[in-house]
C-alpha positions as CSV (number, residue, x, y, z in Angstrom):
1,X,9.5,-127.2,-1.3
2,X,10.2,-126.1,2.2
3,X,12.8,-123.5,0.9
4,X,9.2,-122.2,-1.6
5,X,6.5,-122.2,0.8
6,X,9.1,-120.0,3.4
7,X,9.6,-117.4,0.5
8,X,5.8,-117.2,-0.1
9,X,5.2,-116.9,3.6
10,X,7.5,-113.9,3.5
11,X,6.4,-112.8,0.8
12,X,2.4,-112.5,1.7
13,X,3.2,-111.1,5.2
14,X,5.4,-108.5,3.2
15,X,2.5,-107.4,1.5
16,X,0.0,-107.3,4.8
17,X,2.7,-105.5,6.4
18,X,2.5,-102.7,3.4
19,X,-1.5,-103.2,2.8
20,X,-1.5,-102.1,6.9
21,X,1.3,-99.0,6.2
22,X,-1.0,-97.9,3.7
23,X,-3.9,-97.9,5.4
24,X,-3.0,-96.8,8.2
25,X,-1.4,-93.4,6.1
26,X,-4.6,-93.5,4.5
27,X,-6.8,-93.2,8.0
28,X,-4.5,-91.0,9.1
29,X,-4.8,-88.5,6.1
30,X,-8.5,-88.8,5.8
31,X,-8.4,-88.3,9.7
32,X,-6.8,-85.3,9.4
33,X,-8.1,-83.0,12.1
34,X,-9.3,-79.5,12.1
35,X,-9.7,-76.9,14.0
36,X,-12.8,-74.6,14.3
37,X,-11.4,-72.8,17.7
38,X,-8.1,-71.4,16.4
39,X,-9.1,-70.7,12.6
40,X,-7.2,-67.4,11.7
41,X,-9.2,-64.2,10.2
42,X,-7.9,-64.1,6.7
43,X,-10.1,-61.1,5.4
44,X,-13.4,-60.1,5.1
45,X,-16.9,-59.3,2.4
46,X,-19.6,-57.0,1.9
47,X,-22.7,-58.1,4.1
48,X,-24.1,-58.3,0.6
49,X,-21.3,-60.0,-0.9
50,X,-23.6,-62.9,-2.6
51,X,-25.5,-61.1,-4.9
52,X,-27.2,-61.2,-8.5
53,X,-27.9,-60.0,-11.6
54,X,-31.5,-59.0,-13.5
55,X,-30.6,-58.2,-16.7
56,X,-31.7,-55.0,-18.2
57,X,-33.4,-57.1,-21.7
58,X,-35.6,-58.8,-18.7
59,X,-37.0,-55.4,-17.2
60,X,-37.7,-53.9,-20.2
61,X,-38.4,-57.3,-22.7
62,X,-36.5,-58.4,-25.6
63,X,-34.6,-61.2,-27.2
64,X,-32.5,-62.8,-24.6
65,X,-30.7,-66.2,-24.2
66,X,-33.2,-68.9,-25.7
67,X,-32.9,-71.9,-23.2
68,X,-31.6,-75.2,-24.8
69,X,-35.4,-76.7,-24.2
70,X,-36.4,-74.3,-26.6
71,X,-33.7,-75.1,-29.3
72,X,-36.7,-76.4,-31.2
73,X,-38.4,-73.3,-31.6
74,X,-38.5,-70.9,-34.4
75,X,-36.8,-67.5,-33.3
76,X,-38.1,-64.4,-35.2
77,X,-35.4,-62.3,-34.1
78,X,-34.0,-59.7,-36.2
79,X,-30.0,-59.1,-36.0
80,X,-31.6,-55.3,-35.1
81,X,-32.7,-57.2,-31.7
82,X,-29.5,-58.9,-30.7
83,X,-26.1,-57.6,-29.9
84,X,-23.9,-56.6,-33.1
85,X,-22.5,-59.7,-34.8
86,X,-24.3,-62.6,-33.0
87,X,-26.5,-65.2,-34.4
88,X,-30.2,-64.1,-33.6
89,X,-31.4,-67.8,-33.6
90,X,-29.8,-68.0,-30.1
91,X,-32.1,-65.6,-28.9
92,X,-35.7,-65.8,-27.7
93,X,-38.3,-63.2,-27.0
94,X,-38.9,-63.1,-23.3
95,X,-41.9,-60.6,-21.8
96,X,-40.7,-57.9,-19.3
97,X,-40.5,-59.7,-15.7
98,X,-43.2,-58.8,-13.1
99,X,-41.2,-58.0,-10.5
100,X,-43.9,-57.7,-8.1
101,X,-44.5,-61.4,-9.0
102,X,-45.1,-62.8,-4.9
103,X,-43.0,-66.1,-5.2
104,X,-40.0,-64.3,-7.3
105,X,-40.1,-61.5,-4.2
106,X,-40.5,-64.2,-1.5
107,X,-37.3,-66.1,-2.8
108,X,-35.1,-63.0,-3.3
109,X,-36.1,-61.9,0.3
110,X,-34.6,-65.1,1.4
111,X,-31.2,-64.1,-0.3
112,X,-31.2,-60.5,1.2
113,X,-29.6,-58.4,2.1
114,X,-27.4,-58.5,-1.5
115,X,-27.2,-56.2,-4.6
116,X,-29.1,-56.5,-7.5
117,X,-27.4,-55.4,-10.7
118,X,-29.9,-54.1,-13.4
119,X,-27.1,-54.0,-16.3
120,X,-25.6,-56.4,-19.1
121,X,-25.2,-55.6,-22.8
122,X,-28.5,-54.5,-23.3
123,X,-28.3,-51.4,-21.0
124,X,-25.6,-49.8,-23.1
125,X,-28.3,-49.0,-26.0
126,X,-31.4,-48.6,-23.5
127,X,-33.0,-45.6,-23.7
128,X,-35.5,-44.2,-20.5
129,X,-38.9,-42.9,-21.8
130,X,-38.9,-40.4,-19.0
131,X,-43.1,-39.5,-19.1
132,X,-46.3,-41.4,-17.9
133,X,-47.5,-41.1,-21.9
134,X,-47.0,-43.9,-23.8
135,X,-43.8,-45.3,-24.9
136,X,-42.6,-44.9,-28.6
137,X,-43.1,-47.8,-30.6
138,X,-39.9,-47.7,-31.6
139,X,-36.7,-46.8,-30.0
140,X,-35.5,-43.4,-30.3
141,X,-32.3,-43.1,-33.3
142,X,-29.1,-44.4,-31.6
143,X,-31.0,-46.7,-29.2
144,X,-31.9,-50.3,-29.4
145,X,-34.8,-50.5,-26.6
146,X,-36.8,-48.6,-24.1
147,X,-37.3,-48.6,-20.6
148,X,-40.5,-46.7,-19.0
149,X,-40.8,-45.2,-15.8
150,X,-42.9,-48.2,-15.2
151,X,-40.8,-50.5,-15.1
152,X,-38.0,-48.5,-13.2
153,X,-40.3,-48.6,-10.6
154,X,-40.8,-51.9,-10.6
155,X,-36.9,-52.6,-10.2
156,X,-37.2,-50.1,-7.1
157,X,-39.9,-51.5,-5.7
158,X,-38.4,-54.9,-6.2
159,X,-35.0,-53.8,-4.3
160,X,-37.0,-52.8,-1.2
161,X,-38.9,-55.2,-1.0
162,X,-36.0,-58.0,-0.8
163,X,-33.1,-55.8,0.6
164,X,-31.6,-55.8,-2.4
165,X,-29.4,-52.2,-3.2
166,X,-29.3,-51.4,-6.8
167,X,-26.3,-51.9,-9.0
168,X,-26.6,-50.5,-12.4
169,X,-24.8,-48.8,-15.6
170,X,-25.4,-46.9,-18.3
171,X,-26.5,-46.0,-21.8
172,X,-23.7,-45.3,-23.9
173,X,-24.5,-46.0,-27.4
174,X,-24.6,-43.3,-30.5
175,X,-27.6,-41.7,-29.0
176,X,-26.3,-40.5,-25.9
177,X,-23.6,-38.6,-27.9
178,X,-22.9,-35.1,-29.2
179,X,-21.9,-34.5,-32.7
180,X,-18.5,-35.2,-31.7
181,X,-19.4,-38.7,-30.3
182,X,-18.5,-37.6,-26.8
183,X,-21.1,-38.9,-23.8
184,X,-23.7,-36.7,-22.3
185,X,-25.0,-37.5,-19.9
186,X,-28.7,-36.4,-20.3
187,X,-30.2,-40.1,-20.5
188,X,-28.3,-40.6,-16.8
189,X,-29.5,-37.8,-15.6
190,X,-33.0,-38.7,-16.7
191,X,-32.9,-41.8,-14.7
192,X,-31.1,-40.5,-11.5
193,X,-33.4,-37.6,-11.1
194,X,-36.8,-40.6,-11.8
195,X,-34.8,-42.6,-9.4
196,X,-34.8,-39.7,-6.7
197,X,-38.0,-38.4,-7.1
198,X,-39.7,-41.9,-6.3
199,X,-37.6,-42.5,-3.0
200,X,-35.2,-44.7,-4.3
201,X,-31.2,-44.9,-4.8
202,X,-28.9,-46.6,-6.8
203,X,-26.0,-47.7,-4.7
204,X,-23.1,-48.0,-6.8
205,X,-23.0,-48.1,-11.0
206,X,-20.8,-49.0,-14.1
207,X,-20.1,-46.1,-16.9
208,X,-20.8,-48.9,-19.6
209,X,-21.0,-53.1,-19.5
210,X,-18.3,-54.6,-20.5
211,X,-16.2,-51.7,-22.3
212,X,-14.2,-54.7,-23.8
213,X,-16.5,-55.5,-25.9
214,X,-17.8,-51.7,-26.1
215,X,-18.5,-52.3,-30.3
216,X,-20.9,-55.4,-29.3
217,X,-23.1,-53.4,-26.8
218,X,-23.6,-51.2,-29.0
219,X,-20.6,-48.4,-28.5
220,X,-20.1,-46.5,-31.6
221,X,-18.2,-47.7,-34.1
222,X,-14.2,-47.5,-33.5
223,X,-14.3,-47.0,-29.7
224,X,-11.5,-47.4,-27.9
225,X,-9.7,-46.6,-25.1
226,X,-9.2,-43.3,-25.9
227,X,-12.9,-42.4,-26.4
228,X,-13.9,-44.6,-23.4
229,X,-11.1,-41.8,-21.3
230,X,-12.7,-39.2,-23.0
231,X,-16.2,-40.2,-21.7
232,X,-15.4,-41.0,-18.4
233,X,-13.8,-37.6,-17.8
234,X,-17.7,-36.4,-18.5
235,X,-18.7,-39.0,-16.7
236,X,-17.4,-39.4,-12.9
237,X,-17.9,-35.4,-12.0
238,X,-21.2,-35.9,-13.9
239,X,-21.9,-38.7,-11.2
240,X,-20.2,-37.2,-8.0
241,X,-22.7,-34.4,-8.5
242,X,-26.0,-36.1,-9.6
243,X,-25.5,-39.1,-7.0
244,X,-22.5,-38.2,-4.5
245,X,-23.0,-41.4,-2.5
246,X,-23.1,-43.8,-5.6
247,X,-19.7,-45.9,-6.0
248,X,-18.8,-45.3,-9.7
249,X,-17.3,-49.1,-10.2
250,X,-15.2,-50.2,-13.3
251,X,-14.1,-50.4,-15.7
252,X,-15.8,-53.9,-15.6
253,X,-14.0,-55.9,-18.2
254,X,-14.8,-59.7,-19.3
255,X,-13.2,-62.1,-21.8
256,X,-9.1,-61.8,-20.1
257,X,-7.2,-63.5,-18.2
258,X,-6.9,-67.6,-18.9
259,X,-5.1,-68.3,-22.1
260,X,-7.6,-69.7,-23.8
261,X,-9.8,-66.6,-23.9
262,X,-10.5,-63.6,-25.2
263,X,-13.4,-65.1,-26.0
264,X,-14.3,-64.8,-29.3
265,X,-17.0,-62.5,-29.6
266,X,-18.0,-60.3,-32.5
267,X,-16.5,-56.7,-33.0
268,X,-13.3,-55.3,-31.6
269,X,-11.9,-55.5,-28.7
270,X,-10.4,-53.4,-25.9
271,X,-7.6,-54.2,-23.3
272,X,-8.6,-53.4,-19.7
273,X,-4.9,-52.9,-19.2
274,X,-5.4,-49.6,-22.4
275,X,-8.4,-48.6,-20.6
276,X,-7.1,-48.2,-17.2
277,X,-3.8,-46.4,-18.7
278,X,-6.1,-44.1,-20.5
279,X,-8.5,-42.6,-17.9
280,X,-5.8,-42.8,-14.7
281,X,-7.6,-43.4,-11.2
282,X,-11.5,-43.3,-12.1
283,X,-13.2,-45.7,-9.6
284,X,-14.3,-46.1,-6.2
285,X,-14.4,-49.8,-6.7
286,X,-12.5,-52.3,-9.3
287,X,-15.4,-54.3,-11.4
288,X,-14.9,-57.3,-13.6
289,X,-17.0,-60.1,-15.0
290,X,-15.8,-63.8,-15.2
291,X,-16.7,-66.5,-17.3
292,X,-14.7,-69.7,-17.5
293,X,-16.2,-70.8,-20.8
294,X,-18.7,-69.9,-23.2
295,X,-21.5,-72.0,-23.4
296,X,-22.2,-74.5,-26.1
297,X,-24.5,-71.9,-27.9
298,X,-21.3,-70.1,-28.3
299,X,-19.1,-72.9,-29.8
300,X,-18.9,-70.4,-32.9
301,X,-16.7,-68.5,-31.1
302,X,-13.5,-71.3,-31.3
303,X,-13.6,-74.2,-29.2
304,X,-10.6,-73.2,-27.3
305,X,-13.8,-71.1,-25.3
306,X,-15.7,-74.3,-24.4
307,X,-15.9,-77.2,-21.5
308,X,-17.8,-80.6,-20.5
309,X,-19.6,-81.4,-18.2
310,X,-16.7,-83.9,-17.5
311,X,-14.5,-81.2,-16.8
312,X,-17.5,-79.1,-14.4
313,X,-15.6,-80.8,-11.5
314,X,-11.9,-80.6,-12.9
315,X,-9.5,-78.2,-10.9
316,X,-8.7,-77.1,-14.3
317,X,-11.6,-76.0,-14.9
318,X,-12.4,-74.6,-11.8
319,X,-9.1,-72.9,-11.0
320,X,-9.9,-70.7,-13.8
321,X,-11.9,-68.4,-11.4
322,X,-8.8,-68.0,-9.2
323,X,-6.5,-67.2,-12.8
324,X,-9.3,-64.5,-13.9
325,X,-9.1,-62.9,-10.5
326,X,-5.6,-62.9,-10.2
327,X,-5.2,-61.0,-13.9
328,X,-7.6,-58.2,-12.9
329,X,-6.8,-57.8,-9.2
330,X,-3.1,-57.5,-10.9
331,X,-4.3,-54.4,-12.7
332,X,-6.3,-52.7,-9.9
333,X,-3.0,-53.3,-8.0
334,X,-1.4,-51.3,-10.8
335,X,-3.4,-48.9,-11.6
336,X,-6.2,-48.3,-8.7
337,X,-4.0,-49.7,-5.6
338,X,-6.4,-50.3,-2.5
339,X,-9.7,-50.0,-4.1
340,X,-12.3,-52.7,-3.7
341,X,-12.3,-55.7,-6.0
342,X,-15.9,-56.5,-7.3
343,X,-17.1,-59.2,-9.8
344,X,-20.3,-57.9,-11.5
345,X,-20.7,-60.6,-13.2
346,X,-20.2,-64.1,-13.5
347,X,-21.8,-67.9,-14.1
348,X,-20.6,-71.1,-15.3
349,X,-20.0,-69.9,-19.4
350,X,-21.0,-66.9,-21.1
351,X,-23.8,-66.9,-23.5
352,X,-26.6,-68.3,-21.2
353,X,-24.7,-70.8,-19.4
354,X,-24.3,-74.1,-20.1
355,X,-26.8,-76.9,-20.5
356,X,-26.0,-78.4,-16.7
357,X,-26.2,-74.7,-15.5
358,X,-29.8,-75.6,-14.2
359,X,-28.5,-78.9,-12.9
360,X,-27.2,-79.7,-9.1
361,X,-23.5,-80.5,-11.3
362,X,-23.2,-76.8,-11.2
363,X,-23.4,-75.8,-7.6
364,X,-20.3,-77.2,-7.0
365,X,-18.6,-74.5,-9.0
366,X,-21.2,-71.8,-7.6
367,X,-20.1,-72.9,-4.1
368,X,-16.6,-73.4,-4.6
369,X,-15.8,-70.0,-6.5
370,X,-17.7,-68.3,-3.8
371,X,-15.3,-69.8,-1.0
372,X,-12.3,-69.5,-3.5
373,X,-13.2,-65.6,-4.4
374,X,-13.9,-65.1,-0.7
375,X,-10.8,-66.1,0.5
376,X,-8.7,-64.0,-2.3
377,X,-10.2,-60.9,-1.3
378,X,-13.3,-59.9,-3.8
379,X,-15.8,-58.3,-1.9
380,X,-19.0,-59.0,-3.9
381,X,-19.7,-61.4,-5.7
382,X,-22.8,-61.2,-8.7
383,X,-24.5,-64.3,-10.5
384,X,-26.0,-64.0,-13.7
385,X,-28.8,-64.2,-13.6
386,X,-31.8,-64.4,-11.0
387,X,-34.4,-65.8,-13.1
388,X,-33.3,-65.9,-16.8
389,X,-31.7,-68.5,-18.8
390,X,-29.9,-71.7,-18.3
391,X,-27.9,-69.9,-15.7
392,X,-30.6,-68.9,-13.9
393,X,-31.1,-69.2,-10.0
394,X,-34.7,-70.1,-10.4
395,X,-36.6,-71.3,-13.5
396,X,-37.4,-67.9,-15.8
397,X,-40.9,-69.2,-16.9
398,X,-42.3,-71.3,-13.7
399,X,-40.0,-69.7,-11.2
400,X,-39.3,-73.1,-9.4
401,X,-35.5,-72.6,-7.8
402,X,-33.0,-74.9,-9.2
403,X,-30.3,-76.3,-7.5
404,X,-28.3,-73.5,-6.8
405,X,-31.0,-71.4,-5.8
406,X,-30.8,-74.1,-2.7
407,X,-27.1,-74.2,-2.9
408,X,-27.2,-69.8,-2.4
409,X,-29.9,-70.1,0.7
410,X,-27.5,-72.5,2.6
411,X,-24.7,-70.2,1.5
412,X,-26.6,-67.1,3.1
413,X,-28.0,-68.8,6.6
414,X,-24.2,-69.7,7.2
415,X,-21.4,-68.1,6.2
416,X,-21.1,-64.7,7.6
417,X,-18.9,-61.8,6.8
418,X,-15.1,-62.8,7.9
419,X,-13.1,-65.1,6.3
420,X,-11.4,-67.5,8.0
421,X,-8.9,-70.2,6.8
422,X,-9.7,-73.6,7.6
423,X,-6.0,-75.3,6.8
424,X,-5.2,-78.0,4.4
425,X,-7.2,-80.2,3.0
426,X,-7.3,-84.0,3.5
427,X,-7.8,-84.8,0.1
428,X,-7.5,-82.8,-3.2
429,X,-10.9,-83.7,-4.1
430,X,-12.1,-82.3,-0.6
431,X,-12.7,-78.5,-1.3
432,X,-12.9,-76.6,2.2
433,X,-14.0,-72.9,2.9
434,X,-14.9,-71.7,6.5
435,X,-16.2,-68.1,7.6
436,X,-17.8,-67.1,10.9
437,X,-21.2,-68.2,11.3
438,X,-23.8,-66.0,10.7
439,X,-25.4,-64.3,13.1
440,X,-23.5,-66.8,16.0
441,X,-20.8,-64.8,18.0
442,X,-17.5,-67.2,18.0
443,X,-18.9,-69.6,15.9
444,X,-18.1,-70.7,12.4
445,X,-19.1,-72.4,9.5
446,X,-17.2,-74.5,7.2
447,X,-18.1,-75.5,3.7
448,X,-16.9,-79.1,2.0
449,X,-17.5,-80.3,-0.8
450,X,-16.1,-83.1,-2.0
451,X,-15.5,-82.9,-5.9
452,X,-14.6,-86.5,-6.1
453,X,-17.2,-88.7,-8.6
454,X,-16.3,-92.1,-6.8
455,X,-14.6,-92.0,-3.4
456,X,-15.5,-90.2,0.5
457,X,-13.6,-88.0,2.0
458,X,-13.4,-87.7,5.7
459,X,-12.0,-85.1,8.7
460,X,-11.3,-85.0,12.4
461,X,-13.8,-82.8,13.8
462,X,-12.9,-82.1,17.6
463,X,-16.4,-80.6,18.5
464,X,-20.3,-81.5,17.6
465,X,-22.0,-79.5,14.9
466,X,-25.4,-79.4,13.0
467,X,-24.6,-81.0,9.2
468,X,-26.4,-80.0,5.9
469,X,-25.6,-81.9,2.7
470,X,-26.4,-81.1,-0.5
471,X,-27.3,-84.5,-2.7
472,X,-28.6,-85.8,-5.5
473,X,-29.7,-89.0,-7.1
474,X,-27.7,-87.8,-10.8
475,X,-25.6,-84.7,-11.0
476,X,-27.5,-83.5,-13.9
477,X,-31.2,-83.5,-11.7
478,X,-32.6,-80.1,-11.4
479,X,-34.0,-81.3,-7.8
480,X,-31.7,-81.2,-5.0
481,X,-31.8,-83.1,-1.4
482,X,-30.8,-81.4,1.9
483,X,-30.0,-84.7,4.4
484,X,-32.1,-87.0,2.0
485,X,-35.1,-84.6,1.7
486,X,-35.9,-83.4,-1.1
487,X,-35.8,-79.4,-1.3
488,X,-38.6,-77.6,-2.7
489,X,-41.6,-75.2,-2.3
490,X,-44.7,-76.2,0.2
491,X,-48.1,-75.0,0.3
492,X,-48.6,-70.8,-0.7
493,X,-44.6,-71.2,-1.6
494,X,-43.6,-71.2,1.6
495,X,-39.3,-71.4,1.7
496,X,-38.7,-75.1,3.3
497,X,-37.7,-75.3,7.1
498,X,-33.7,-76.4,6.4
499,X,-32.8,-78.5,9.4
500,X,-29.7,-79.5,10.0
501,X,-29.0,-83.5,11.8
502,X,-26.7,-83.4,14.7
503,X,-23.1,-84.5,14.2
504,X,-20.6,-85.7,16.9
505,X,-16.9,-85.2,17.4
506,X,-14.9,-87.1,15.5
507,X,-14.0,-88.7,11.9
508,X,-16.6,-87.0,9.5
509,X,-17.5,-88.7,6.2
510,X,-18.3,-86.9,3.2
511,X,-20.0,-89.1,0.3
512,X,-18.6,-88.6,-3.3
513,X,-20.3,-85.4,-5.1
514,X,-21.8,-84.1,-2.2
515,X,-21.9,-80.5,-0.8
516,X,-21.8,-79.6,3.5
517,X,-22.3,-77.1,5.2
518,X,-21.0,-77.6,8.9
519,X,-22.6,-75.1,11.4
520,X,-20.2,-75.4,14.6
521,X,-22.0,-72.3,17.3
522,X,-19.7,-73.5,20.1
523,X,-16.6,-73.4,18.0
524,X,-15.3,-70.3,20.3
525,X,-13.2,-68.6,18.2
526,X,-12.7,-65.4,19.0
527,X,-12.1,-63.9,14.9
528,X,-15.6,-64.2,15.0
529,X,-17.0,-63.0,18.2
């Protein structure tokens, strides 16, 4: 008996002795320190490098995305109305957007300075009703809608109004072409000149969007990399004459990259990798778009396209930004060597987004693929869309910001232009991005977010800062709280007053699906003075 009880007694302070290893290790890695003062620069953005996208169908009006709290509705769309092969009952009519509209200025102010990109499928077939009469009721043979000088205007207007430089591309489709099918370039010129003549500029442009897919935005039948070569030698002296100071970006390809993909989209597709060997050095920037997924609208397409919710969070799923990047920036290396890496386009899934696009379970993959696509070199960075669609910053219809509206404020009050690399993390789950803070010489700002649905994360921080977390009650809410209060508009819309809470030196705890910015203005590192 004596000989039993010894054994246990060895036996239980065998196990305290490991229970105490353990946790110590465990302190110790969730203690792991960092250090604000000595962060190396790793690279650096565009001042505008968060950016967006208003769709060309939204300027001009048209059958666009139908949200998913529409699903119930009838849609009268005609396949005429919707890009070559798709199903028109996942498109709804929206009215063109007022883009003097008070709140929807006042909230893109508060993003400036970025781009705004006035592109996606529907340019390609757009044609400009250059005249103050009254548009055609119809669009013009070859064309599949019209924009006025109206509403050019508008997008103008709009871009000075919220410091927002225009990105743009355009019409390609069978009526901007001789009898040989080769581009002119009269409906460009149309729209440069307009453009001009009213003060404004368009900052950098696409030849086409998304010349992978050329057939389903409307590209003549048959195009290929050849004909797309062909056009862009019309094209670029076209544009170095008309608009010298415009970056002519490209070629802007989607659907490549992750093994699961090409997406399965209707019509034919193109290589970048044929494009790029048929026109030889063509850009003053390298453009692609990025989509992890398609959305659930899309599950036509193959379900090797498609994701959960339960995967939103997933590495796996979120690592896909990195293998997209990787692919194309392996291609500009190849063939345009040194020229600027830009994603035009990008959101959770193609086709809309996703149903939890709208929810505060997707600003942890806005966040984290801006931090990820930071630190790998892109230099802009363009979500689709502002204000249209499940993926939409703000609500299209009452144009109350969702979550990552709030997510892309904090984003821009914090995290200047140079990169900076923060070191390891001391958890996988813990996700950490730093950059110098804006608009504070030697200070800096580092992002975590912890990914983790059930346990904290914690860091050594050896200085105070000012904290801002990101919360909310489910991640599927389409409400958001900064330090427990709830985000949202006040009285005349006035933009809430985001205050940070003081935090010491010393362990820092992150709660489980949370989001933080840490502003540290005494950090003292001189990358960012």
């Amino acid at each position: 008996m004596r000989e039993t009880r010894q054994i246990a007694i060895a036996v239980i302070t065998s196990m305290i002795t490991c229970l105490w290893i353990y946790s110590s290790s465990a302190v110790a890695a969730s203690s792991t320190p960092i250090a604000p003062a000595t962060m190396p620069r790793i690279g650096t953005v565009d001042e505008r490098f968060q950016s967006y996208n208003i769709e060309m169908i939204e300027v001009t009006g048209g059958r666009f995305w139908k949200p998913y709290s529409a699903n119930g509705k009838s849609s009268s769309a005609s396949a005429a109305a919707v890009p070559a092969g798709m199903d028109p009952s996942m498109y709804e009519y929206r009215p063109p957007i007022d883009l003097a509209n008070p709140r929807l200025r006042a909230l893109a102010a508060a993003l400036g300075p970025a781009y705004v990109r006035v592109s996606g499928t529907w340019a390609n077939s757009t044609y400009f009703h250059d005249s103050d009469t009254r548009p055609p009721a119809k669009p013009p043979e070859g064309f599949g809608g019209v924009l006025t000088r109206q509403q050019w205007k508008g997008v103008i207007d709009f871009s000075r109004a919220v410091d927002g430089k225009i990105v743009t591309s355009f019409a390609t489709s069978p009526g901007t072409r001789d009898a040989h099918g080769v581009w002119t370039p009269a409906e460009a010129r149309k729209i440069l000149a307009f453009t001009k003549s009213v003060g404004g500029d368009i900052a950098a442009a696409e030849f086409m969007n998304e010349p992978t897919y050329a057939e389903m935005g409307g590209a003549p039948k048959g195009y290929d990399a050849a004909a797309y070569a062909r056009d862009m030698a019309v094209f670029r002296p076209f544009a170095k004459t008309a608009a010298p100071d415009m970056v002519i970006l490209g070629p802007g390809g989607v659907g490549e990259g992750i093994p699961l993909m090409p997406i399965g989209l209707a019509g034919s597709t193109i290589k970048t990798e044929d494009i790029l060997k048929a026109t030889g050095p063509a850009f003053d920037g390298f453009s692609y778009h990025s989509y992890g997924a398609t959305s659930k609208r899309c599950a036509s397409m193959g379900p090797a396209s498609q994701t959960t919710a339960e995967a939103a969070l997933s590495e796996s799923f979120l690592s896909r930004a990195d293998t997209i990047e990787a692919f194309y920036a392996g291609l500009r290396d190849r063939f345009e060597p040194g020229k600027p890496l830009w994603l035009t386009e990008t959101a959770d899934a193609a086709c809309g987004g996703n149903p939890w696009a709208s929810t505060f379970l997707d600003s942890f993959r806005y966040l984290d693929q801006l931090g990820r696509l930071a630190k790998r070199g892109v230099k802009v960075h363009m979500h689709n869309t502002f204000a249209s669609s499940d993926y939409g910053l703000i609500d299209g219809t009452t144009l109350t910001p969702r979550p990552n509206y709030w997510a892309a404020l904090l984003w821009r009050k914090f995290m200047g232009t140079t990169v900076l690399n923060p070191g390891p993390s001391p958890a996988l789950s813990l996700h950490l991005y730093a950059q110098c803070l804006r608009g504070g010489k030697g200070g800096v700002a580092l992002l975590a977010i912890n990914m983790d649905r059930m346990a904290s994360a914690s860091l050594a921080l050896p200085m105070t800062a000012q904290r801002y977390t990101l919360a909310a009650h489910a991640l599927t809410d389409s409400t958001v709280r900064l330090n427990g209060n709830r985000l949202g508009l006040g009285d005349h819309d006035a933009l809430p007053v985001l205050a940070g809470v003081p935090e010491s030196s010393g362990l820092v705890s992150f709660a489980p699906t949370t989001i933080t910015f840490l502003a540290i203005p005494e950090a003292h590192n001189p990358a960012c003075r």
